[in-house]
VOGU-3710 file (C-alpha; in Angstrom, 3 decimals, decimal comma):
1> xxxxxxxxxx> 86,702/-101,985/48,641  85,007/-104,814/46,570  87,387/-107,051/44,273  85,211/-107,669/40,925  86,610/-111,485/40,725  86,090/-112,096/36,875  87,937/-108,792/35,768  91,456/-108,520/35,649  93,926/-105,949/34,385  93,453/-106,177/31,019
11> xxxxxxxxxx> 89,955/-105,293/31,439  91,131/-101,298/32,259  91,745/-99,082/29,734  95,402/-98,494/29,197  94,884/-94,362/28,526  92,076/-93,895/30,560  94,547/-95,018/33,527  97,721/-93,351/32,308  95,944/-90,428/32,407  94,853/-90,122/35,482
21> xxxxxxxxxx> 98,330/-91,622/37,104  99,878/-88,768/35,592  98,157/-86,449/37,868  99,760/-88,400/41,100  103,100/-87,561/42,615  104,787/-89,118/45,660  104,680/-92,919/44,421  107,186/-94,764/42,979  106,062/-97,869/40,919  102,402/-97,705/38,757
31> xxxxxxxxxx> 101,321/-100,709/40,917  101,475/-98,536/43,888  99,944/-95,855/42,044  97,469/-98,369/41,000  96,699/-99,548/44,689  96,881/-95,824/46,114  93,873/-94,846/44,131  92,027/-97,853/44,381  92,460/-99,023/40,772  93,616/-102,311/41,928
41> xxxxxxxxxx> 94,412/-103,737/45,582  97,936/-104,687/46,746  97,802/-107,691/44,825  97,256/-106,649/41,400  93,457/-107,422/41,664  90,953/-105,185/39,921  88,740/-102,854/42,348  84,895/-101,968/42,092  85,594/-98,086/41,567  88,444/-98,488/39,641
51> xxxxxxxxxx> 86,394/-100,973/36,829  83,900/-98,521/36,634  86,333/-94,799/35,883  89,135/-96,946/34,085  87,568/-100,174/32,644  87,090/-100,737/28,718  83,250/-101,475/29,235  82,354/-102,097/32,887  78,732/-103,188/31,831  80,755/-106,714/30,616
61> xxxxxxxxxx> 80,290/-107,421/34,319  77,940/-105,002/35,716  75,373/-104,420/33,203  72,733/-101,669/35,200  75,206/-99,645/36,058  74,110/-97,518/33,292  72,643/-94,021/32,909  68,839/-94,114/31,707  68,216/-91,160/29,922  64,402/-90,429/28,747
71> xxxxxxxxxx> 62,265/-88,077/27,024  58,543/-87,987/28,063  55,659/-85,661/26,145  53,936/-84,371/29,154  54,635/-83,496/32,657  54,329/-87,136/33,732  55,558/-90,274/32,122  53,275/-92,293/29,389  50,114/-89,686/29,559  47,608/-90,935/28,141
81> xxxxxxxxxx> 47,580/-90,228/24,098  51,084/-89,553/24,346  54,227/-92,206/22,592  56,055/-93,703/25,576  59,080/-92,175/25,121  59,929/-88,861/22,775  63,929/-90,220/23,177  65,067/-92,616/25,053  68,865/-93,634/25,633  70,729/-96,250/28,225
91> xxxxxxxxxx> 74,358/-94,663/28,261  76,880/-96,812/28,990  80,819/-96,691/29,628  83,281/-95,798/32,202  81,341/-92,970/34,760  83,312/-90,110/32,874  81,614/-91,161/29,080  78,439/-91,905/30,465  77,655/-88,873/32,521  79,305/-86,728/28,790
101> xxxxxxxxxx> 76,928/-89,188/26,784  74,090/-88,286/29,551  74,204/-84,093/28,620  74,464/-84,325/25,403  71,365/-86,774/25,281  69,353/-84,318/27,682  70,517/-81,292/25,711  69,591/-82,327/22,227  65,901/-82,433/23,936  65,686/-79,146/25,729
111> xxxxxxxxxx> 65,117/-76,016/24,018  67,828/-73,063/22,599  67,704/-69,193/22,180  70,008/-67,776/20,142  70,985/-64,543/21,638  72,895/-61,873/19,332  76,220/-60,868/20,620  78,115/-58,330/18,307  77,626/-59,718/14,561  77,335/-63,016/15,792
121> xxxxxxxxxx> 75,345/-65,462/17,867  75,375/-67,720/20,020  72,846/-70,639/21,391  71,794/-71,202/24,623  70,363/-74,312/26,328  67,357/-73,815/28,922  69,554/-75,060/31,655  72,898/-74,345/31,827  75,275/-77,673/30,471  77,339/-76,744/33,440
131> xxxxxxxxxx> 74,376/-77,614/35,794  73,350/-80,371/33,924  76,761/-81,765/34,173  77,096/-80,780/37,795  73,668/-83,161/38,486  74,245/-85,927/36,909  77,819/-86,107/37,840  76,945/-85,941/41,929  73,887/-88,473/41,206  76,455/-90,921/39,504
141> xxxxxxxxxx> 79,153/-90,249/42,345  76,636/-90,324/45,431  74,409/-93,029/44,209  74,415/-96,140/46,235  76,534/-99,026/44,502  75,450/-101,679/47,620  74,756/-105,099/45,826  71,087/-104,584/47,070  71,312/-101,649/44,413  73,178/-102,478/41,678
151> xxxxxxxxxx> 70,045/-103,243/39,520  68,933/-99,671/39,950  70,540/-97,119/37,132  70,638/-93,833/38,068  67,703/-92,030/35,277  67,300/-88,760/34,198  63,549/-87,775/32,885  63,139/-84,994/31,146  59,470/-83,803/31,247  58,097/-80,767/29,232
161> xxxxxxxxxx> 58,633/-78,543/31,905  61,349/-80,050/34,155  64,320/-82,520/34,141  64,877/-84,724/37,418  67,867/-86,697/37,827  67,566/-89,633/40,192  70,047/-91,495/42,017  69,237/-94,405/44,348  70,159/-94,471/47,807  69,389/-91,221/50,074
171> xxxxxxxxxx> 71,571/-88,746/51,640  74,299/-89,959/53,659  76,697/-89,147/56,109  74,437/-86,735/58,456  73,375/-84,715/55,262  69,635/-83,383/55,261  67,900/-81,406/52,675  68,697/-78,199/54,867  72,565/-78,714/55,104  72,755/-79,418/51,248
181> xxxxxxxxxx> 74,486/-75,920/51,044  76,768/-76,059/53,757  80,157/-76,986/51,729  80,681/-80,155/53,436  81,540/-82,554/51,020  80,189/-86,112/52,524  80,342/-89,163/50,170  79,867/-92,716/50,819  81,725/-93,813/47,867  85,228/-91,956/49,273
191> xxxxxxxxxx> 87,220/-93,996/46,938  85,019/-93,563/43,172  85,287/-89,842/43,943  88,836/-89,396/44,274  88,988/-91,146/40,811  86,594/-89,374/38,914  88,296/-86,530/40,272  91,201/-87,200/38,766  89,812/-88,307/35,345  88,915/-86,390/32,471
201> xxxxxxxxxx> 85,851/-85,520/30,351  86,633/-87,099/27,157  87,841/-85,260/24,671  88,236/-82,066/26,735  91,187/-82,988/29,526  88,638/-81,027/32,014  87,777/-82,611/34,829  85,198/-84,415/35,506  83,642/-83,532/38,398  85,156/-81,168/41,490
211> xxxxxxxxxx> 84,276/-83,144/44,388  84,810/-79,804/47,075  81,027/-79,631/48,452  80,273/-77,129/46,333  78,227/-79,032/43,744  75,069/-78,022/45,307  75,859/-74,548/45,404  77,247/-74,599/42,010  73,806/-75,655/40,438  72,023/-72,764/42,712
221> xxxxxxxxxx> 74,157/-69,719/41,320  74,353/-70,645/37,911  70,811/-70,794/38,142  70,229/-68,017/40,371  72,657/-66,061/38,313  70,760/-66,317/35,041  67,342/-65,208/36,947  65,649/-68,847/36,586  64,187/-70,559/38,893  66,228/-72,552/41,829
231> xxxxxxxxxx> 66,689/-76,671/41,563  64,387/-78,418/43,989  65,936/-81,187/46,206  64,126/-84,229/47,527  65,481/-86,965/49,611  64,156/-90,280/50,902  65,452/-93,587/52,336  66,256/-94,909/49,347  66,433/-92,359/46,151  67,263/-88,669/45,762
241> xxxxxxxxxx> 66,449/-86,407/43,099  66,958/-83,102/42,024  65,042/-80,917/39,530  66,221/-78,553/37,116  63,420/-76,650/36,139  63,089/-75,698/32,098  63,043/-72,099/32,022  63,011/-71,370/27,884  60,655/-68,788/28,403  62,397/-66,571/31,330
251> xxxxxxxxxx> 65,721/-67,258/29,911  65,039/-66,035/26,137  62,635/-62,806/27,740  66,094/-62,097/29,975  68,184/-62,228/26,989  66,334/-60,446/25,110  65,608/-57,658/28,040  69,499/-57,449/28,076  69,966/-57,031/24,253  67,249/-53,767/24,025
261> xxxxxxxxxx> 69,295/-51,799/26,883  71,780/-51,694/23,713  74,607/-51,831/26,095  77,395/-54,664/25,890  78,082/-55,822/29,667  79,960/-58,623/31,015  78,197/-61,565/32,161  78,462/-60,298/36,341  76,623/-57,200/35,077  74,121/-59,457/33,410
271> xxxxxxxxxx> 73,043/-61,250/37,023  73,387/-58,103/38,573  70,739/-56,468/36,183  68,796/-59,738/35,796  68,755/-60,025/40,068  67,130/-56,641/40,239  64,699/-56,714/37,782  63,383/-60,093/39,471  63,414/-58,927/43,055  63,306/-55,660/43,091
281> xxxxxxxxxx> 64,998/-53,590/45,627  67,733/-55,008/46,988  70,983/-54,754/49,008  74,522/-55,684/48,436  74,580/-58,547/50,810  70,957/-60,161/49,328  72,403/-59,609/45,988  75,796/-61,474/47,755  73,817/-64,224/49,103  72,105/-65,189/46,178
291> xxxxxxxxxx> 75,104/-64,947/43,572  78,032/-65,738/45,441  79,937/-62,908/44,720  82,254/-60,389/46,600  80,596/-57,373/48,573  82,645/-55,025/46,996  83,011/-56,261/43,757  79,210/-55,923/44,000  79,096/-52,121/45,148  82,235/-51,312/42,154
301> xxxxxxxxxx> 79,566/-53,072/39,360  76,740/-51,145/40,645  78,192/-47,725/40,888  79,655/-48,185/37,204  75,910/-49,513/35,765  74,879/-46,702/37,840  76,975/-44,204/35,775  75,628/-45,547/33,220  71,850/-44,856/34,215  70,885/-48,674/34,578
311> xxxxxxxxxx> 71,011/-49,039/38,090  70,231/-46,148/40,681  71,481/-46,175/44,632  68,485/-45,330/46,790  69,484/-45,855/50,198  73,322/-46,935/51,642  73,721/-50,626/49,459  70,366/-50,813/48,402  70,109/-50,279/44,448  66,562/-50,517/42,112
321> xxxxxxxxxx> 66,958/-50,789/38,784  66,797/-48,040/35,740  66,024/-48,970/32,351  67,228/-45,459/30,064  67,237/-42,971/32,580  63,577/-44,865/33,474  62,895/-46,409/37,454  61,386/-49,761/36,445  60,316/-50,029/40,342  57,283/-48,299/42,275
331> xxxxxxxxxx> 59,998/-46,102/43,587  59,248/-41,857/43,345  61,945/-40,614/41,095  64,950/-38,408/42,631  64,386/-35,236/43,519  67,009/-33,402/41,414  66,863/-30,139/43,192  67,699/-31,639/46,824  69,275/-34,519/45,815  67,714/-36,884/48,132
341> xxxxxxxxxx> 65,393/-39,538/47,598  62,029/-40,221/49,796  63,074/-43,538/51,203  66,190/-41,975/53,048  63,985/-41,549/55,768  62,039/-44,559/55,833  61,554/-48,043/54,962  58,418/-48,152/53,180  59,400/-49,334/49,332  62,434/-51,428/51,033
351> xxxxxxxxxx> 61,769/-55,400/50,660  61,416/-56,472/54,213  64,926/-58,211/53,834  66,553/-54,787/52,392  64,868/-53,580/55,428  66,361/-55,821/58,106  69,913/-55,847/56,527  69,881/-52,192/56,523  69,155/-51,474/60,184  71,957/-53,797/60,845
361> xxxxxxxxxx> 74,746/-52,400/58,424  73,851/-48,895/59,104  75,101/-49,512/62,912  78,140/-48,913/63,979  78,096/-51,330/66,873  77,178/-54,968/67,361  73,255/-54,763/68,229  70,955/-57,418/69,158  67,049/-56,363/68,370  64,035/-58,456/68,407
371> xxxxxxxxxx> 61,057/-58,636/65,358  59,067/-56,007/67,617  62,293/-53,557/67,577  62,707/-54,038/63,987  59,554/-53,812/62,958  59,072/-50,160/65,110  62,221/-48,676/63,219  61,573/-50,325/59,991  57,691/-49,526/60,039  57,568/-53,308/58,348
381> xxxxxxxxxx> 54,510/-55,684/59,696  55,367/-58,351/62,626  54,286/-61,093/59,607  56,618/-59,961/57,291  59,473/-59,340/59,410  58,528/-63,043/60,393  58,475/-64,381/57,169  61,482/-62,457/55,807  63,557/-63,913/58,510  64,253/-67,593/58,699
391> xxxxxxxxxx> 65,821/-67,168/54,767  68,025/-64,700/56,252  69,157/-67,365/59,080  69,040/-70,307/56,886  71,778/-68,710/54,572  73,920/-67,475/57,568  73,396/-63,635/56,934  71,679/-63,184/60,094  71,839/-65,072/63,554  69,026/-65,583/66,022
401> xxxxxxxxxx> 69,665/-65,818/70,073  67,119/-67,339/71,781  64,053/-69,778/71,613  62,223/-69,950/68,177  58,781/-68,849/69,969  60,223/-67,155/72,773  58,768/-63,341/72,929  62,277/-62,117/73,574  64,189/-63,681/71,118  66,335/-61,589/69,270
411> xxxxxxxxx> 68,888/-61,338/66,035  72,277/-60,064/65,527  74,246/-59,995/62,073  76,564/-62,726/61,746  80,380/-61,562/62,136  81,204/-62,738/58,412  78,268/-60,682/56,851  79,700/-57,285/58,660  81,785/-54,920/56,097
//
């Protein structure tokens, strides 16, 4: 852990560090508390990670190690006709006030809706604070703080139809864009997370940042949750970025969809609702996989909204939606006098992923079947059996057994998507 020579202890902020000792337990005297978490070392001498969560103004010695925060008119930066900059702001303090300083700067530049909510209302952002803060927090945290980087601040753009938040230094620790999700939490700066773990946002006494591995997945449902579009990731040797798409349009056309069902639902419903009117047909575990929540708590949601003629069960798990009594889906209508529906004897108006999952769930044994199996009991084309797969593997719902290209290659469904 680096020793920052010219600071000393009376270059840390007396609160900032009480606070977060008082969240330790098992140490005796605050210099081992201090050494424990990396504040200082052994010898009273102050530590990189602990200048920059504690210190009174870390830039004194390290003055990029800022958060560059910027405002462009267009989709790129300085289009031509177009001011430089439409804001522009280099936050500064410890890591916990300049990621706070970061959102607020962003948010003041994206777009609100107000969205009516008994006699009141309420604003909301284009992106969710909570994924703003989630972003910015892991680009501060993960960034690489090697001296070969220090003149690098991490910078957040925020174009007229995106934001990207930029860290330098790539993924680390084995990570790859396609194990982003997997809840391993890898960090090369072990030490700076721990602490801004531990310290607060100010002014709130939250925390600052989680640190479980579930930062990634965080950004995805709240997105995913609200019917906007999903970050994008990129990685290279030397910078990663992610992209939190502006969605002002989606997100006020949602709320507004919401508001003329004249019904007052809880915010679950709200995804639920706001899941099926974007994909369509779907069942329980798609709707799982994309919003993170419990299989049954799911099915209880949907067979209340269902009650309630919003949503309408067409097959075993598989639910369309129903705006007033009204199937807002190519679906045929019920047949009242049988009481069965057309698609409980085939596949046809199933999404080729409703499809798949249901041939699976509906067995009562383990079963192994290949694309040409599914696609003779599911009447669904080889192509979009083929194309509807590798999501379904790449989230863990289903699992493949053999060679990617191999003729015989087959799929099960994985042990911890069974019910």
């Amino acid at each position: 852990m680096e020793i920052v020579e010219r600071a000393d202890v009376t270059d840390l902020d007396e609160t900032s560090i009480q606070s977060i000792l008082s969240r330790l337990r098992g140490t005796t005297s605050e210099e081992e508390k201090l050494s424990r978490i990396h504040i200082t070392d052994k010898q009273g001498r102050v530590l990189f990670a602990g200048l920059l969560v504690t210190g009174k103004y870390p830039q004194q010695f390290y003055p990029q190690l800022v958060i560059d925060v910027a405002a462009h008119a267009g989709t790129r930066k300085a289009e031509a006709g177009s001011p430089r900059f439409l804001d522009h702001s280099i936050c500064e303090g410890t890591i916990p006030e300049m990621i706070d300083e970061a959102i607020s700067v962003t948010l003041r530049n994206l777009r609100t809706y107000s969205v009516v909510e008994g006699s009141g209302r309420r604003d909301l952002p284009e992106i969710p604070p909570e994924v703003l803060r989630e972003a910015v927090a892991n680009a501060v945290i993960h960034k690489e703080y090697h001296p070969y980087f220090q003149g690098q601040p991490v910078s957040v753009d925020i174009y007229s139809d995106r934001v990207e938040i930029t860290n330098p230094g790539g993924l680390w620790g084995g990570k790859t864009l396609e194990t982003l999700n997997d809840g391993r939490s890898m960090c090369r700066n072990s030490a700076l997370m721990r602490l801004v773990q531990n310290a607060e946002i100010p002014h709130t006494g939250a925390a600052t940042v989680e640190g479980q591995g579930t930062g990634i997945e965080l950004m995805i449902h709240e997105m995913e949750s609200r019917a906007l579009r999903k970050p994008d990731f990129k990685a290279s040797a030397d910078s990663f970025t992610v992209t939190l798409w502006r969605s002002g349009a989606e997100l006020s056309m949602n709320q507004q969809w919401i508001q003329q069902q004249g019904l007052l639902t809880s915010r679950k419903n709200e995804a639920l609702l706001l899941t099926l009117r974007e994909f369509g047909p779907s069942h329980v575990h798609e709707i799982r996989n994309r919003l993170k929540y419990d299989s049954d708590d799911i099915r209880d949601r949907l067979h209340a909204l269902e009650q309630l003629n919003m949503v309408q069960e067409i097959q075993k798990d598989v639910f369309v939606l129903m705006v007033k009594g009204i199937n807002h889906t190519t679906h045929p209508t019920m047949d009242k006098k049988t009481e069965t529906h057309p698609l409980s004897t085939d596949y046809d108006n199933f999404s080729a992923k409703a499809a798949i999952l249901d041939v699976f769930q509906k067995s009562e044994k383990e079963v192994s079947l290949t694309t040409r199996e599914l696609s003779d009991i599911t009447g669904k084309s080889l192509s979009a059996l083929r194309q509807a797969m590798p999501s379904l593997i790449a989230k863990g719902t289903i699992t493949a057994i053999g060679k990617p290209h191999s003729r015989s290659r087959s799929y099960v469904l994985t042990t911890s998507n069974k019910t």
